[in-house]
N, C-alpha and C positions, 0 to 999 in steps of 0.2 A: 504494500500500500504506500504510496506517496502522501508525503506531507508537506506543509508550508515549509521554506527552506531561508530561515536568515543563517547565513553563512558567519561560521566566527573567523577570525584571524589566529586565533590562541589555539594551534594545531599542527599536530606534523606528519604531514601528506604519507600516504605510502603505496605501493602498486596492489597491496591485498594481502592481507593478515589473516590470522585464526583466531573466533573469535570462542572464547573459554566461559568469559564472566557477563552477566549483568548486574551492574551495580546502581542499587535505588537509594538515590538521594533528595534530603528537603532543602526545597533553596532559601530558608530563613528570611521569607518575605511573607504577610499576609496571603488569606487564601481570597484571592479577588479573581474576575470570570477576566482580568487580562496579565493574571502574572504569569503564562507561559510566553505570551510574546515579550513582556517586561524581563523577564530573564533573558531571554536571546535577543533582547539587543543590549543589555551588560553582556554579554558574552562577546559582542562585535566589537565593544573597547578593548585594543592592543594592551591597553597598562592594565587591566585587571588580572592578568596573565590565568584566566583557566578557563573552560569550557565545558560543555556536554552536549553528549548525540542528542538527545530530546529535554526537551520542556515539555511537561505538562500540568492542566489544570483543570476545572472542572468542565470544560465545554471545547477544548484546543490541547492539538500537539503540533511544536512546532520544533523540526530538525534543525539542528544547526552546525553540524558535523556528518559527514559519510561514514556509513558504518564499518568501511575501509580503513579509515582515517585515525589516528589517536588523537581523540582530545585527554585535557589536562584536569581531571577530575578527581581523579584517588589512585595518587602516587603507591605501588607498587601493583596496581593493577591496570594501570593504562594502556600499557603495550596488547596484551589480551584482552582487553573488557570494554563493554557500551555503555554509559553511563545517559542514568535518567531522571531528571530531576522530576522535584513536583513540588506543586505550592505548597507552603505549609513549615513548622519550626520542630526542631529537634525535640523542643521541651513541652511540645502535645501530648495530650491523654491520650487513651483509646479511643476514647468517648469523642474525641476531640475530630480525630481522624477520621472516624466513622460519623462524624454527624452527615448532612445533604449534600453539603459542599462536599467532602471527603469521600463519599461512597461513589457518589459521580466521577471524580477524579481517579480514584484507586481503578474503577469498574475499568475507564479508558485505558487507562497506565497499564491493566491486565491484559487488555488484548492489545495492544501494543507490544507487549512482553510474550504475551504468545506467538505472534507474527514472528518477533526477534527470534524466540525459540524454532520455529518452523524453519525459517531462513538458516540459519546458522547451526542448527541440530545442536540446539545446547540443551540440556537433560533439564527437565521445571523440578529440580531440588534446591532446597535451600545449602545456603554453603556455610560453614560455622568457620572461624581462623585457623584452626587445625586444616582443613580442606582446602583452604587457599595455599595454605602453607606445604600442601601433600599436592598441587598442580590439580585437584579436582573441578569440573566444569560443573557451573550451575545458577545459581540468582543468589544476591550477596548485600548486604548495606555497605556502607560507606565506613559507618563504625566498626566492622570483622574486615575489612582492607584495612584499618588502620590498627586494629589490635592484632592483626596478621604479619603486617609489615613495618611498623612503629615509626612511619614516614610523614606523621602529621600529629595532628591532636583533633580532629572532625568526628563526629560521633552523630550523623547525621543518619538514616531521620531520627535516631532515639529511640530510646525503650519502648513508647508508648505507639509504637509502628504498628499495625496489626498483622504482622507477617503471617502467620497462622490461615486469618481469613486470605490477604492477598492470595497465599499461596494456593488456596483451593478454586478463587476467582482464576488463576491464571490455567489449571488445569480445568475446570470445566469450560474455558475460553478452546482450549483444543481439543475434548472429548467430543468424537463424533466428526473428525475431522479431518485430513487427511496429515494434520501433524505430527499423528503417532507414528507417522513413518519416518519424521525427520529428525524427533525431539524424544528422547525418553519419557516413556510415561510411566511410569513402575505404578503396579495397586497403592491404591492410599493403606496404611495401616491402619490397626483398629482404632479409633476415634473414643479416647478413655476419659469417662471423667466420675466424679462421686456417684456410687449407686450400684457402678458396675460390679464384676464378680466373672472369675473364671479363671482358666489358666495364662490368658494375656495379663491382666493384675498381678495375679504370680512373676509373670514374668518382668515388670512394670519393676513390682518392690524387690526382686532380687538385685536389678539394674539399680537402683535408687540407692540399696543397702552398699552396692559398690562403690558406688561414690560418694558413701560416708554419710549418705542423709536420710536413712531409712534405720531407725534405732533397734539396737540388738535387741533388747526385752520384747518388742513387737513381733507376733506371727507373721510369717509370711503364708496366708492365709487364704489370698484372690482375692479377698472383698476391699474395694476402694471406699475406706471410711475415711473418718477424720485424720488420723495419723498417715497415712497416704496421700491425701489432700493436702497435708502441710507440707509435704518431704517435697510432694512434688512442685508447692510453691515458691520453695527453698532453690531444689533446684532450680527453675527458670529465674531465680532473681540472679543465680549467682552466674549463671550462661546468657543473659542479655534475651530474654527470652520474656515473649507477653509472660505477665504473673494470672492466670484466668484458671489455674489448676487443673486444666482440658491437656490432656495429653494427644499432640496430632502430630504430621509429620515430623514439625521441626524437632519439635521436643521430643520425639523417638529415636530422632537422627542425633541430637545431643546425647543423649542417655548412652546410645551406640558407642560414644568418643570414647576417648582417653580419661579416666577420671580426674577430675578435679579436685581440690580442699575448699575448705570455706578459706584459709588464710590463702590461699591463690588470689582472691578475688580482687581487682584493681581499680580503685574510685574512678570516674566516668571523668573524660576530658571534659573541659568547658568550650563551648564554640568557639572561635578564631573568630 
């Protein structure tokens, strides 16, 4: 699909790359129905020195780099990665993101991000720092390039991102499509939250129990009560992960990792 095209200067050209990462960023501007064009023409001043493939916002997308092309958006993944802004600040809620303005924008950003996936056969997985760090291909923030690479202090969009929902917006955006031919689409895993009960629970609080947040005196049991609820709260505060105690892809995909401590855990940069 083509889109409006204000071209940046903050760019460097190339004959055709591989592309690995997309990387979703907030452009730390109110959410108004013209800050994707407002961003790409800051992008067209030479002294600002950075860039991204897309803007968006609730009702426009507008390119401002070739998906060929590096712009300068989150230094150690530029050479590989598409970067995508979107209206809106780091230090938003959930609630925030997802209010009318937000679900509009996220909805366009997602098939946006599924096309990108279609095109360029990049897998719709979320990538944690460890996975950037291991060359893994997949969809990314701005905050895990930079707690991956340590080439900034940006922590954009922020905790309060709804990556969990984007990431199911972006695969029902290609279910039924012809992009499971070009994009990995692995089954969602089980979608776990209080109430549940089985051997996925089991398998939930033994992962948990490994990472040191699932307490010894507690059965492992399959029933997702309260002490499962908190562990798993635990966990996603301490992995940059929505705190909403739903265990869905990404938080399965973290759980999967390298285990963590609580004293690992590193205060949040402040925007630039």
């Amino acid at each position: 699909m083509a889109y409006p095209f204000v071209a940046s200067p903050n760019v460097t050209p190339t004959s055709g790359r591989r592309i690995d990462v997309i990387v979703l960023h907030s452009m730390e501007t109110d959410e108004t129905p013209s800050a994707a064009e407002n961003c790409a023409r800051w992008f067209q001043n030479p002294a600002a020195r950075v860039s991204a493939h897309y803007c968006v916002d609730n009702d426009s997308i507008v390119q401002c780099v070739r998906d060929k092309d590096v712009a300068w958006h989150a230094p150690g993944a530029n050479h590989n990665g598409i970067g995508v802004e979107h209206a809106g600040r780091a230090r938003q809620t959930r609630a925030e993101w997802l209010d009318a303005y937000g679900q509009a924008m996220l909805d366009r950003s997602a098939g946006l991000v599924a096309d990108l996936c279609t095109r360029h056969a990049v897998p719709v997985t979320w990538l944690q720092p460890a996975d950037l760090l291991a060359g893994k291909r997949g969809i990314t923030t701005h905050n895990n390039v930079t707690k991956a690479f340590r080439r900034g202090t940006h922590w954009d969009p922020g905790p309060g991102f709804p990556g969990e929902w984007y990431l199911r917006t972006v695969r029902t955006k290609l279910k039924g499509s012809k992009a499971k031919q070009a994009a990995t689409l692995q089954p969602d895993p089980p979608l776990l939250r209080r109430g549940a009960s089985g051997w996925q629970v089991k398998r939930l609080q033994r992962l948990l129990r490994r990472h040191g947040l699932f307490p010894k005196p507690a059965t492992i049991d399959g029933q997702f009560g309260e002490i499962t609820e908190a562990s798993v709260e635990a966990f996603q505060a301490l992995n940059g992960l929505e705190v909403d105690a739903i265990v869905g892809p990404m938080t399965w995909h973290a759980l999967q990792a390298a285990p963590r401590t609580v004293r690992e855990r590193e205060p949040e940069p402040q925007p630039a």
